[in-house]
C-alpha positions in Angstrom: 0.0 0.0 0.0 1.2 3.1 -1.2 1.4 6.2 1.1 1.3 9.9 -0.7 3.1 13.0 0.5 1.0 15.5 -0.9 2.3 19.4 -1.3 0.2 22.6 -0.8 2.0 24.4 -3.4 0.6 22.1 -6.1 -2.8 22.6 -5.4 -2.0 25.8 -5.0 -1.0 26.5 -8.8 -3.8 24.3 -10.0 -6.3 26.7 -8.3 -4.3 28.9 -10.5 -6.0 27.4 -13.8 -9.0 28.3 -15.7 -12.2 25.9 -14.2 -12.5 23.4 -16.4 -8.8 22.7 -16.3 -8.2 23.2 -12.9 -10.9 20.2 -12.9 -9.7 17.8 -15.1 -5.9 18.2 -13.9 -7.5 17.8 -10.0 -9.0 14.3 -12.0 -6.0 13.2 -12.9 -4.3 14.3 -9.7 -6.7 12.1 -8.3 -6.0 9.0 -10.6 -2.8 9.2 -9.8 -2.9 9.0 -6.0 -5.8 6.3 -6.1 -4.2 3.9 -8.7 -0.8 4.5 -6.5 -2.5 3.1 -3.3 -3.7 0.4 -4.7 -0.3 -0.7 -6.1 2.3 -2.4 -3.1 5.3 -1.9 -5.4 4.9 2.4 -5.5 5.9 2.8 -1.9 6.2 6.5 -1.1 4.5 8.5 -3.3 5.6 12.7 -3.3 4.0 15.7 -5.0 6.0 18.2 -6.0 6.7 20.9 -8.9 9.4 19.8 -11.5 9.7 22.5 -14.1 6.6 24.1 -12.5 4.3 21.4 -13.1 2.7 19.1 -10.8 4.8 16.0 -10.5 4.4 12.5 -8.7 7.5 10.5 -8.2 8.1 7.4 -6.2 10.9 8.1 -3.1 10.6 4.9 -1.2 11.4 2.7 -3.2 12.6 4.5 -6.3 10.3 1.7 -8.3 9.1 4.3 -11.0 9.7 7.3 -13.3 8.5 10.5 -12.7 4.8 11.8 -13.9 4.5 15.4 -14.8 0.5 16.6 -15.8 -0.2 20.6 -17.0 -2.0 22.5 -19.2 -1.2 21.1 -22.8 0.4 24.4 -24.7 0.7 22.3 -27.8 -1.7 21.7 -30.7 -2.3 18.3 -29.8 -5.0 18.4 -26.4 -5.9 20.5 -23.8 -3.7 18.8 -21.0 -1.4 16.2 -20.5 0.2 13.7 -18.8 4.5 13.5 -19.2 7.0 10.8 -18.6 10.4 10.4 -19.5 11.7 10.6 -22.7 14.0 8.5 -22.5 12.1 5.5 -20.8 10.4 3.1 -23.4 6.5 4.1 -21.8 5.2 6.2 -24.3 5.9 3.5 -27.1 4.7 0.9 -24.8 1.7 2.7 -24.6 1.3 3.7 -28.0 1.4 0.0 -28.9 -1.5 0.0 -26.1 -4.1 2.3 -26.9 -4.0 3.4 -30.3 -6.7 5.5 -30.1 -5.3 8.7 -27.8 -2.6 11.1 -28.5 0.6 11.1 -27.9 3.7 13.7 -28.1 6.9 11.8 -28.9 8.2 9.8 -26.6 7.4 11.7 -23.7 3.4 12.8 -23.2 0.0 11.8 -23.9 -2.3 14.2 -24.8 -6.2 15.0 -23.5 -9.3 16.9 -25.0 -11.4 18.7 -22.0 -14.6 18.0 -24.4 -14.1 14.5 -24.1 -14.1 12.1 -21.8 -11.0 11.1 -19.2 -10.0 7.6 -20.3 -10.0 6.3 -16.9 -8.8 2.9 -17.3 -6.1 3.6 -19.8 -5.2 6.4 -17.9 -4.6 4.1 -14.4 -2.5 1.4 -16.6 -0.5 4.1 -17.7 0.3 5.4 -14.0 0.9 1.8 -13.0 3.6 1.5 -15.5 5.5 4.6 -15.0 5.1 4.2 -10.7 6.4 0.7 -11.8 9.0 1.2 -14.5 12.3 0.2 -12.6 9.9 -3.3 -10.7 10.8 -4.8 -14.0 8.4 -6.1 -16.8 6.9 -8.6 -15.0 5.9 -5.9 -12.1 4.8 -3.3 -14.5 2.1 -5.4 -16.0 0.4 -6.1 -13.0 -2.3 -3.7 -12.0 
């Protein structure tokens, strides 16, 4: 069972974003810490800003790569969810789920006139909390 250090100042600069963003970032926020806890290999979870966006990375153990969502300034969505570029996650999930958008190797992009893909969303958290268990760990959910 995971355990989540949350940080003020987070919340804080997602109060600073228009409503309907501000609501769909504090969705995946959400995601993020519920599909953490119910995962025994995350550990410590901690909130923090990384390039001044939100950012979730495991401290105890160091099992995953760091998540980063924000505002999506890009053509391709409205907000987004970042990994790595350098890890192999994005292809992974491109392989995946076809049917959302991604940035390069790093980001996967979300409309806020569509739905939040929930499910696909949580198998992506679990990889990335995951990514240094090892294959075998990062499949499990």
């Amino acid at each position: 069972m995971s355990h989540m250090v949350e940080n003020p100042e987070v919340l804080r600069m997602i109060e600073t974003y228009p409503d309907e963003l501000r609501s769909a970032l504090l969705e995946l926020r959400s995601i993020i810490f519920e599909t953490a806890e119910q995962n025994d290999n995350v550990g410590v979870l901690e909130e923090t800003l990384k390039w001044g966006q939100p950012s979730y990375l495991t401290v105890r153990p160091k099992s995953g790569t760091t998540i980063r969502i924000d505002q999506d300034k890009s053509d391709s969505g409205d907000y987004a969810f970042y990994v790595n570029c350098q890890s192999s996650l994005v292809s992974e999930w491109r392989a995946m789920y076809p049917h959302l958008i991604f940035g390069g190797d790093r980001s996967v992009h979300f409309r806020l006139d569509g739905p939040i893909p929930k499910e696909e969303i949580s198998q992506m958290i679990t990889m990335a909390l995951t990514y240094h268990v090892g294959k075998r760990g990062r499949a499990k959910r």
